[in-house]
N, C-alpha and C positions, 0 to 999 in steps of 0.2 A: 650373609643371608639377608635380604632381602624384607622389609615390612611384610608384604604378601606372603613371602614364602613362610616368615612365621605366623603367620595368622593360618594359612592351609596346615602345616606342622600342628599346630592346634589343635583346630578345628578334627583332621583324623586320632592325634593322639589320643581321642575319648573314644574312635573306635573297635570295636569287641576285634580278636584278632582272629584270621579265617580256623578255626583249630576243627582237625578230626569229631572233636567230642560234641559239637553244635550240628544239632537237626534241625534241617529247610524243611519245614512244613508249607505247603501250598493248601492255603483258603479261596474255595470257587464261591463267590459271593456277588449277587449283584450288590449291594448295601454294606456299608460298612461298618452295620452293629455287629454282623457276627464275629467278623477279626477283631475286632479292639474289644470286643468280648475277651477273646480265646487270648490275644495279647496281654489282658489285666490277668485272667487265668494262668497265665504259663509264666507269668514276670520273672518268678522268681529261680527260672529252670532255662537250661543251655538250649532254648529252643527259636532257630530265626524263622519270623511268619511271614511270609509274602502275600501279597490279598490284591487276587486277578477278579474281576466282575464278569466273564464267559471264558469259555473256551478258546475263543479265538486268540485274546492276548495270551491266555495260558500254554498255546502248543509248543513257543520255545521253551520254555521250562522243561512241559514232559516229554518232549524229543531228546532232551541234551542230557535226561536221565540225571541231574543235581539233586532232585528229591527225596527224603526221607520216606514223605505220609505226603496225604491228598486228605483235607476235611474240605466237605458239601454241604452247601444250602440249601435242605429238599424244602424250605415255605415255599412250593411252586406246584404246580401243574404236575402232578403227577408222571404225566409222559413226560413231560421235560427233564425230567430229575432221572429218567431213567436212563434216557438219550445220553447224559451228561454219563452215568455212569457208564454206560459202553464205550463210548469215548474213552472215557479214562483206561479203560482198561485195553482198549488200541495203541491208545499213546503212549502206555506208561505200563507194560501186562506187570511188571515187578514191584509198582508203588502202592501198600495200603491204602488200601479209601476208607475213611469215615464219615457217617452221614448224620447231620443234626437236625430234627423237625420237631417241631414242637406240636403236631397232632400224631400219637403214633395210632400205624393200622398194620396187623397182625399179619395180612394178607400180602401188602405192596413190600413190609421186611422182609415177610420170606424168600418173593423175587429178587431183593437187593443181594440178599446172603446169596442166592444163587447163583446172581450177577457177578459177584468175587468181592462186595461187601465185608468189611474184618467188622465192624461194628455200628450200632445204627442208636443213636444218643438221641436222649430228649435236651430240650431246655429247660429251663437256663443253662448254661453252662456251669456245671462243676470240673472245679481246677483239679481235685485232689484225681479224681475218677478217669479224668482225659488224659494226666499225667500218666498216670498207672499202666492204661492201653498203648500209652503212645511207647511207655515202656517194655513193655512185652512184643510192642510188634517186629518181626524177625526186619533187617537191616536188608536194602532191595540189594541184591547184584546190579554192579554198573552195568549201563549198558556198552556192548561190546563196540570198540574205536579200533576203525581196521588202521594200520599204520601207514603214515603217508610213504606215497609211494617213491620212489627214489629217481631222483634225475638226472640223466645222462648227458654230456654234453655233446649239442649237437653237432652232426657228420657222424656219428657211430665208429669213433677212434675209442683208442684202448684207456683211455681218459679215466681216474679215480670216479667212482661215483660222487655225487656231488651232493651234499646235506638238504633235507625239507627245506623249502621258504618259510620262515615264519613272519609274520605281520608284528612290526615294533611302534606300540600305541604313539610313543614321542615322537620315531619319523615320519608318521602318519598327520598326526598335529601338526607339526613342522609345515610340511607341504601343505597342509588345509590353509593352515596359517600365511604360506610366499601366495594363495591362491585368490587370498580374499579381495585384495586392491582390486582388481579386476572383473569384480559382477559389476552388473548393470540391473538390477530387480532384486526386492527382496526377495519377493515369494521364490527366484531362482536360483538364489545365495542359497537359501535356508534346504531346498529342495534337494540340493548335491552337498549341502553343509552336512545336514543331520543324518541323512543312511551312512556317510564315511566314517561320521564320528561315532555312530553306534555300533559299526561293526571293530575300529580301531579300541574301542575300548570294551565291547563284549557285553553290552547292557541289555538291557530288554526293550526297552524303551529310550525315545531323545523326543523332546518336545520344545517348541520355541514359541513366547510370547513377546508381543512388541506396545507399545504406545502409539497412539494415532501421531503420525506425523503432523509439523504446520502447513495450514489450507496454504494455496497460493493463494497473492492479494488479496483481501479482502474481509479478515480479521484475523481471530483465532479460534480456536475450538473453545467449547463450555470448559468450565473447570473440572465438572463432573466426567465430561468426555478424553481429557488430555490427563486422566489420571487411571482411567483402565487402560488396561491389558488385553489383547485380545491374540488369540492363536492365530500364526502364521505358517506355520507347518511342524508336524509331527510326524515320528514311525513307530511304530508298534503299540498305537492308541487307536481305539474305534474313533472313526470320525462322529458316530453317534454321540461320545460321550463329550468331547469340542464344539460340538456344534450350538449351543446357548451356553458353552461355558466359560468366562472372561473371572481375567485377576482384576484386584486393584491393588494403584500403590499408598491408598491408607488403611491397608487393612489385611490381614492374613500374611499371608508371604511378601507380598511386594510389600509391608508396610516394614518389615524383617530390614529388606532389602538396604546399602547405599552404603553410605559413609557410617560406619568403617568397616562396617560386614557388608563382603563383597564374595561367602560362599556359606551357604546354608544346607547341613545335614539333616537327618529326621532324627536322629538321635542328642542333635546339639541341644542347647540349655534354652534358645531364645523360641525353637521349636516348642519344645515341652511346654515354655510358660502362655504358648498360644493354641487355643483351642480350631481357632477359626485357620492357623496356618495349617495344623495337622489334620484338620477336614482337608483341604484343597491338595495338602501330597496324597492324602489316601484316595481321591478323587481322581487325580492324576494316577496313581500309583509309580510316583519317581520318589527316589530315596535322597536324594540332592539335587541343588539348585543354585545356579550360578549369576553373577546378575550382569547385567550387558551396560555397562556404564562408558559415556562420554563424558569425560572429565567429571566433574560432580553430582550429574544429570544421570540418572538408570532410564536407560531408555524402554530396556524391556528384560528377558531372564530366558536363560536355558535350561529345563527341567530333565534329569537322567535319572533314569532306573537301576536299579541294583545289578551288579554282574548275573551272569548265568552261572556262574559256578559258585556264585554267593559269596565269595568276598570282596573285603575293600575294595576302592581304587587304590594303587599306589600314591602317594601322596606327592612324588616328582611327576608324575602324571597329570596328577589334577591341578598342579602348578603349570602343568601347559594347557589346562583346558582353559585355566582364569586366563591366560595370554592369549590365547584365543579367541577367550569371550570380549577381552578388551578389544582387538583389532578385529571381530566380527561385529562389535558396535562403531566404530570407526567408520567401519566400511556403512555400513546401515545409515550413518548421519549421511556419509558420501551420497549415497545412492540418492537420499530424500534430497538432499541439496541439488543432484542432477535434474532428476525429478520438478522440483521446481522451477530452474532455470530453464526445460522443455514447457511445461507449463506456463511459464509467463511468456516465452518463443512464441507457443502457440495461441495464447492470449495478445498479445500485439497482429501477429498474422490476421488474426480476427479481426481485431478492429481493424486494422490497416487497410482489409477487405474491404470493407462496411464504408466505410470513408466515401462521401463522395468527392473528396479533394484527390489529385492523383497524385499519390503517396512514392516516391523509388525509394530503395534503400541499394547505396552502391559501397564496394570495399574499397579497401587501401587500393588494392591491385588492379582497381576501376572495373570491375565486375558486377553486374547488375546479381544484387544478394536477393531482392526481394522485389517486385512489384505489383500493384494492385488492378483492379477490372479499370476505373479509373484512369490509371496511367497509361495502360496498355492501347485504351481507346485513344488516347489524348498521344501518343508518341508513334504507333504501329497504323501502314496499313488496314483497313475494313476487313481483308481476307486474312489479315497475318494477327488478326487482336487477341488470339488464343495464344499465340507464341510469346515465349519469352525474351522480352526486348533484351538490347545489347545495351555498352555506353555511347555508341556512335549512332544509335535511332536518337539521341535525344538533341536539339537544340546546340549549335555552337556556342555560346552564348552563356547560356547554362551549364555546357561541360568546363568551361574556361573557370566558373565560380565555384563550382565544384572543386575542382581541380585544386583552384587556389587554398579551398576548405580544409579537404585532405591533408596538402602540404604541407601547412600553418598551422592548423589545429583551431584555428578563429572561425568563428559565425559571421557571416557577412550579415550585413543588413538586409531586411526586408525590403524588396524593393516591386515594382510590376515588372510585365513582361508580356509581348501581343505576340502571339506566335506569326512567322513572317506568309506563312499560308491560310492564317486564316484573322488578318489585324484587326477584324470585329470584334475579336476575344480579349478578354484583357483578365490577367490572372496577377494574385498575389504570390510572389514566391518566397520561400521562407528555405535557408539550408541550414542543420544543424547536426555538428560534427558529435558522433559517440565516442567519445574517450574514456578509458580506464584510468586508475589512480597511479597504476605502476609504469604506465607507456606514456611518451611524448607527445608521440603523435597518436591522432585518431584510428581507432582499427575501421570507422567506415562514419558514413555519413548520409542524412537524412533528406532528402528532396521533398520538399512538401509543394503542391501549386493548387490554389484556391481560385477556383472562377469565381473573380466578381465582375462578371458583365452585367448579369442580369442587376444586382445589385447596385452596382456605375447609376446604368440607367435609372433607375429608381431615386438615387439622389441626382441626376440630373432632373428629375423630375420634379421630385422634390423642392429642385432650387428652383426652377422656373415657377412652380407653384409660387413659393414663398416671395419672388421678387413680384408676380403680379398681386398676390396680397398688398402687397408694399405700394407698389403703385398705384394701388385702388385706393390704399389709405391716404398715400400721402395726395392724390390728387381729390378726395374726400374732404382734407383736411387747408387744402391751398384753395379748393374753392370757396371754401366756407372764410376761410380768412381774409384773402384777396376781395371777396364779396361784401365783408364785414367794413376792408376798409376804401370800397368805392360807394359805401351809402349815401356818406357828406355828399362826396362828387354827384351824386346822381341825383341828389335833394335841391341842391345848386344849381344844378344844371338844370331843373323842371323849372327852378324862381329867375333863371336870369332872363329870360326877354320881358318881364314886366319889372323887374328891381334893379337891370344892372346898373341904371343911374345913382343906385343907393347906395351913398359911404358907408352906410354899417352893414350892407349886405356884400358890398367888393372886398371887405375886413375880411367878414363870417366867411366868403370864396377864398380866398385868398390862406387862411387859417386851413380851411379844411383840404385844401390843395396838399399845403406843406405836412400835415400828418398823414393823408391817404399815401404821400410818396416817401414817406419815410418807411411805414410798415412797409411797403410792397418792396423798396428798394433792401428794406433789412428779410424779408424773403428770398430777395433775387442773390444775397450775400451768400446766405444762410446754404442755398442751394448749390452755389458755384462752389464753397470749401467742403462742402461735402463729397463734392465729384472730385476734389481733387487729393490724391497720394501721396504727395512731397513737395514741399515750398517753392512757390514758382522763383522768388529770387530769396538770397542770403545773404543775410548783412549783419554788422555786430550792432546790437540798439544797447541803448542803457535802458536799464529797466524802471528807475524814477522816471523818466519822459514816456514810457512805452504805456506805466500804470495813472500818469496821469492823463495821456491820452486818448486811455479806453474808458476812465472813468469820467470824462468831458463825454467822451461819443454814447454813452448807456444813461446820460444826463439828457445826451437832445432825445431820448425816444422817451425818457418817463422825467423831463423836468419838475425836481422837486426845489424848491428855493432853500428850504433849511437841511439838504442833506449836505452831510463834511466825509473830508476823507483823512483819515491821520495813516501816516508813513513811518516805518521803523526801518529803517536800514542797515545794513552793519557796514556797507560800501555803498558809500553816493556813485561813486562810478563804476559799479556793477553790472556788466551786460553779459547779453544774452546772445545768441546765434539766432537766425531765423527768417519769415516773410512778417512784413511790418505790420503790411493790413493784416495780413491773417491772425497775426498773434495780437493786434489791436482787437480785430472783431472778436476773438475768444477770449480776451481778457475782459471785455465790455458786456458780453452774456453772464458772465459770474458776477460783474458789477451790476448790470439789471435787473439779476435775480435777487442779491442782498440789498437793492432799493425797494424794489417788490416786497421784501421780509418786512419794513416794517414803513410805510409811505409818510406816517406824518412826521415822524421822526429818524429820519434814517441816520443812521453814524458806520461808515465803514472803515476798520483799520485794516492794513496791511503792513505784514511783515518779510520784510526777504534779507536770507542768509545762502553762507556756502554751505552745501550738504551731499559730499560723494555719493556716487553711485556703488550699486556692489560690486562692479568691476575697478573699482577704482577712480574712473574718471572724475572730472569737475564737474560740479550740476549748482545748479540755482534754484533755489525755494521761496513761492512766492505763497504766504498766509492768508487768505483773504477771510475775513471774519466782519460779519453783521451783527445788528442788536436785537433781531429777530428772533423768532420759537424756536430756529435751528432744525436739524433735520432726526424725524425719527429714523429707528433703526432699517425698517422694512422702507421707508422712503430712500435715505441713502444709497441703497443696495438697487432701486431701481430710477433714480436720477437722471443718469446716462443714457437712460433707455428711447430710441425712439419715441417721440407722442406720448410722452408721459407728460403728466403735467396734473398739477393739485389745483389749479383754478379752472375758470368756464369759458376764461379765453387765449387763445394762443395755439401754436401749432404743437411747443414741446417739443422744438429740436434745438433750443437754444444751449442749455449742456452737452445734448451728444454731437452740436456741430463743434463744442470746445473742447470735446475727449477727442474728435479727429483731428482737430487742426493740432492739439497737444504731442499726440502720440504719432503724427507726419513730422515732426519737428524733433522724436526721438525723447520725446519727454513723457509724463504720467500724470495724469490727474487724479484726483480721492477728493470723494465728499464722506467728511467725518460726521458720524453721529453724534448728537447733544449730548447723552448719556448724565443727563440731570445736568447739563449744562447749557445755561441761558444764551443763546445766538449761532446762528449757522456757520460753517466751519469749512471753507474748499481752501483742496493744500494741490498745488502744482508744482510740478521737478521739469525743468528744463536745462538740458544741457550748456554751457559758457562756448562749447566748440563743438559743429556736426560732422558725425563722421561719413563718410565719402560712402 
């Protein structure tokens, strides 16, 4: 036997066994003081209480003729109460009625007594008194069951007569049970679920509560909201009385509910100790209650009513309703799980629409699965943009990457693409393969194409903007310079037809000659390395002759008499690859600037070692350090820059024409920050061999 099957063994072994000697009394109530009244009244007496709220759930009772007695709730409207009794006595002409009201009138009893009334009680309810009556009232005649009629076997041969069909609750289970894999909707599981099961096992009543399913994307439900119950469908309940009526599962019955009671009676123990559960069955009026569990999770509960002929279920019975309640939650998780994955279908479809990129989505089997307004413009004729493109409307080109996608299961890179009818256009295209965890290969793949034309243009625009800034500045900045250093010349040139005879003014001419054409000639430098991309010749130099060379040539443009260079080398015959001049003139701008750092004193050392690259290769490190204030942080960081520059005179391309000439030669420059340390600090990496 089974855990479960003992726990159901249980669970019925507490209850009362169907015997001759136990009277169904049916209570018409809309409230459910007057039964748990009459129920505390009769506790101690063989009598089972049923408690209907109208007539209308009560007519299978008095149809099927199971009743003892009928007690009424006349607290009402007087025509109502009388309505109810002629009823009663249509439905049911052989069941005692009694009626309880707590104003009696002399006038409206006499009517009832007429009516077919056996007795007409005040309130409160006395046990002893109700007992007495219920005792003396004569025992109804069944009502008369014609006998089923007997079936013949079809063609009208001389065949035995062939026995009643009877309905067998288990094979009925059974098949509910092969049936449930196969919904597609709750509401239409539950809607051919509960009339089968109520007529298979003969109740009054089948009720079904569930839990809000998870939202698609986009979070979860409140706490408060992912923990009621709300009805999903019901039979033989007024929709009135569902209709604001919701469980929860901290409280009442769902709180009953889960690990390890997983089938709850009105009669059991956990019932009894709860007030708030035994409201909600007598609200419902179900006698048991199953619960719908996904592995440790209650998703929601099955609520059944008491048989029609008042006894138990069998207890192998309701061993197959628990198996059915499991794989009717199974199926329930199924369905939401469907459910969402249409949901989030239908959420991509959306965006996908929306998109003004033109989206395709094609299958393994190169079948166009999905495509957008977008695409359709962008691949189909004007008249055909409504129809559904193929794979052969799209681009050679495109299906070929495609294809390859599919195949391989790999994302190609993002690459562009001009369509060849219309090569104004220029789009980004992006393919990205959908693969599952359990498949090799992709079940389809993503076409995405993003027009950046309009955008192209704009940074074309953009760039032309920004090179004629550039060459506003820089011709801004070379006139001013260039003009700075033809003032001698042109001061000169006003005093020489009255001074040329004069030795100290041919000196003075002569002086201002040799500096105006050094600045402009170290302009004209400055400009030519900048235009250029990659060393016009390459040669191996040592780098003692290359650093003494550039520190001779950043001496003729700012001769100081007492600046020194001190040299550390770890190899005197350590060379470098490269163009001579060019790595002259950019090693001579970082020597001009740490003579500039400090003019009356200048002292520059340099240090050069081997120092690989991250790839491996050989590289050469050349330290050049000043005795100067060194460079702050935010200074550092914009050094290299274009027309930077911290003094009032100079162009400010002397660093960034030594990060070009550097970085053409496959090498890197760094100006380190001082960081509390006394003197400036430029670190250069140049290769020992350039690569092709």
């Amino acid at each position: 036997m089974t855990a479960q099957s003992e726990v159901i063994q249980k669970t019925y072994a507490r209850e009362e066994p169907c015997s001759s000697l136990m009277k169904t009394i049916l209570v018409l109530a809309q409230n459910p003081e007057l039964p748990n009244a009459i129920r505390s009244a009769l506790e101690s007496h063989p009598y089972r209480i049923i408690h209907r709220p109208d007539l209308e759930e009560a007519e299978p009772l008095l149809r099927h003729g199971a009743l003892d007695a009928c007690l009424v709730d006349a607290d009402q409207p007087q025509v109502q109460a009388m309505w109810i009794i002629e009823k009663l006595r249509e439905f049911a002409p052989g069941v005692p009625i009694l009626v309880f009201s707590t104003v009696r009138s002399p006038e409206w009893e006499e009517v009832a007594y007429l009516r077919g009334v056996a007795h007409v009680l005040g309130k409160p309810i006395r046990g002893r008194l109700l007992h007495t009556f219920l005792e003396r009232l004569p025992t109804p005649s069944p009502k008369p069951v014609s006998a089923p009629r007997p079936v013949r076997p079809p063609g009208g041969g001389g065949g035995g007569i062939v026995a009643p069909v009877r309905v067998d609750p288990a094979g009925v289970l059974d098949e509910l049970t092969r049936l449930l894999p196969h919904a597609y909707s709750v509401r239409d599981l539950f809607s051919q679920l509960l009339p089968a099961l109520r007529t298979s096992l003969g109740v009054h009543r089948v009720v079904a509560f569930l839990r809000q399913p998870l939202p698609v994307e986009g979070g979860q439900p409140s706490l408060n909201e992912s923990r009621r119950l709300h009805s999903v469908a019901a039979v033989g309940i007024s929709p009135k009385v569902l209709q604001n009526f919701e469980l929860s599962l901290d409280s009442g019955v769902g709180a009953l509910l889960g690990e390890p009671v997983h089938l709850l009676r009105r009669t059991s123990e956990e019932v009894a100790a709860s007030p708030s559960a035994q409201q909600e069955l007598d609200v419902l009026g179900v006698e048991s209650v199953v619960a719908l569990m996904e592995g440790q999770v209650v998703l929601g509960l099955l609520g059944m009513g008491s048989r029609i002929d008042g006894c138990p279920l069998d207890p192998g019975v309701v061993e197959k309703v628990f198996y059915l309640a499991e794989k009717t939650a199974s199926a329930v998780q199924q369905i939401w799980a469907n459910e969402r994955v249409l949901a989030n279908h239908g959420m991509m479809t959306d965006i996908l629409r929306e998109l003004n990129s033109a989206c395709v989505v094609i299958g393994r089997d190169l079948r166009i699965l999905h495509a957008n307004k977008a695409a359709r413009t962008l691949f189909l004729p004007p008249a055909d943009n409504q129809a559904e493109p193929t794979f052969s409307d799209l681009p050679q080109t495109l299906c070929s990457r495609i294809y390859q996608v599919l195949k391989t299961g790999t994302a190609v890179p993002a690459f562009k693409h001009r369509p060849p009818e219309t090569p104004a256009r220029l789009f980004q295209v992006t393919i990205i393969p959908f693969q599952s965890k359990e498949t090799l290969l992709p079940d389809s793949a993503l076409l995405v194409m993003e027009d950046q034309t309009q955008s192209e243009q704009l940074k074309r625009l953009e760039i032309e903007a920004a090179n004629l800034r550039l060459v506003r500045t820089m011709a801004d900045r070379l006139a001013h310079e260039i003009g700075n250093a033809l003032v001698p010349v042109s001061t000169h040139q006003q005093l020489l037809p009255t001074r040329h005879k004069d030795p100290e003014f041919r000196q003075s001419l002569e002086s201002a000659l040799a500096s105006s054409v050094k600045r402009i000639a170290r302009l004209v430098n400055q400009m030519v390395f900048l235009a250029q991309d990659r060393p016009m010749s390459v040669e191996s130099l040592p780098v003692v002759t290359l650093v003494e060379d550039a520190f001779r040539e950043a001496q003729r443009h700012l001769p100081i008499q007492t600046a020194t260079l001190k040299q550390s080398n770890e190899s005197t015959t350590a060379t470098v690859a490269g163009d001579r001049e060019a790595l002259k003139h950019a090693l001579a701008e970082v020597f001009l600037n740490a003579l500039q750092a400090n003019p009356s004193d200048a002292k520059v050392a340099v240090r050069t070692y081997e120092s690989p690259t991250d790839a491996g290769a050989r590289s050469l490190r050349i330290d050049i350090m000043d005795n100067g204030d060194g460079f702050a942080s935010e200074t550092a960081q914009q050094a290299t820059d274009a027309f930077f520059t911290t003094r009032s005179v100079g162009l400010g391309l002397g660093l960034t024409v030594t990060r070009k000439v550097i970085e053409s030669h496959q090498g890197r420059l760094e100006v380190i920050p001082s960081e509390g340390r006394r003197g400036g600090l430029v670190s250069i990496s140049l290769p020992t061999e350039l690569e092709e």
